[in-house]
N, C-alpha and C positions, 0 to 999 in steps of 0.2 A: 346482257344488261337490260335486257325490253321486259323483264319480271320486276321491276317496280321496286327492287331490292337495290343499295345505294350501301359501294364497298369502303373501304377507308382512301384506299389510292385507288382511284386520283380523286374521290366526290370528297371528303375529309380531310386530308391533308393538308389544305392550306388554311384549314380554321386550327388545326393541331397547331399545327409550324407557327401562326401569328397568335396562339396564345402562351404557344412556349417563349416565343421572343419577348410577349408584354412580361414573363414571369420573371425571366431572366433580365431584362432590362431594369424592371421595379428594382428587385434584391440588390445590384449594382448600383441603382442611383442610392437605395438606402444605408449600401456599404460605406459610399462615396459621400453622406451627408450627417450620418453617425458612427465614424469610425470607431472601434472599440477600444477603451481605454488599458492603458500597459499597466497600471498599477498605480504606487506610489515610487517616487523617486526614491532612488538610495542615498543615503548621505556616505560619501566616502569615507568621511575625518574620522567617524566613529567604530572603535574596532570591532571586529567582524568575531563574532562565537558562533560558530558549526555546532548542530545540534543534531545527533541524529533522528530517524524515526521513531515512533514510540515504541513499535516491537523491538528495537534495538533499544534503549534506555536501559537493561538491566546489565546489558556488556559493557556501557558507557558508566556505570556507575561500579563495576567490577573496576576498569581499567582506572578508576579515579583510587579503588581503596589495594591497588597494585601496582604502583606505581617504576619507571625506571627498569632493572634487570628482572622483576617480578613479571612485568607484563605478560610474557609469556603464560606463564600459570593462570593467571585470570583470564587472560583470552583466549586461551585454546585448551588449555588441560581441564582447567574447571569445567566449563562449556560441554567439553569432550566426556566428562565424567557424568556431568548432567544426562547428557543425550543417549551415554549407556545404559544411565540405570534406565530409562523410559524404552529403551530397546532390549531390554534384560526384566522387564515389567511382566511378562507371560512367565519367565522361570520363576521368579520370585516369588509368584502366587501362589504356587507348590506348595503341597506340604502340609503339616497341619502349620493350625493358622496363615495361610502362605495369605489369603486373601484378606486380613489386617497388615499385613507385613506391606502388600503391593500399594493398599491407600493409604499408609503410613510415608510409604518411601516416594509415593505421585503427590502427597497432599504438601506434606516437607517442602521437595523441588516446587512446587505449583505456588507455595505460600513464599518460599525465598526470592523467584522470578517477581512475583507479582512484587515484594515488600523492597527490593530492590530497583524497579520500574517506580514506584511510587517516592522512592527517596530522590531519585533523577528529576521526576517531576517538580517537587515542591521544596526540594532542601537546597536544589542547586540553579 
């Protein structure tokens, strides 16, 4: 220590330790004097519509136009059909013309998704 050089512990540490305490104190009193607000209150009495996200909005607007013992079909079969062709998108491309056929059968599903997302939106 007689080289004029000055380590953290023990010459530094106690300005560390009492500026971490003023930092940590501040934030606390700020906590404690602007607490953060919950939102808006809910009104109970008015009935409650579940909406879901907007990448879901196009299943939410299948399940509205299949209603009852259909649901099935529009929830999972349709869906499931979709999700093939776009996994069956590399075969399709095959062939002569295969690669009209592939943006034919991506632009279709892409424009049906989308044009069904937008009816959830704005119709219902």
């Amino acid at each position: 220590m007689g080289n004029g050089k000055k380590s953290l512990y023990p010459d530094y540490l106690p300005y560390v330790a009492a500026a971490l305490l003023i930092a940590v104190e501040a934030i606390l009193a700020m906590a404690l004097l602007y607490p953060p607000s919950i939102g808006p209150a809910i009104d109970l009495a008015s009935p409650y519509q579940p909406r879901p996200e907007w990448y879901f909005l196009w299943l939410y607007q299948l399940l509205r136009y299949f209603p009852g013992r259909w649901a099935v079909f529009g929830t999972i079969l349709l869906p499931a059909v979709f999700t093939l062709v776009f996994i069956f998108m590399p075969y399709i491309d095959r062939g002569k013309n295969g690669r009209k056929k592939a943006l034919l059968a991506g632009a279709g599903l892409l424009a049906v998704i989308a044009a069904l997302t937008l009816i959830a939106v704005f119709f219902t």
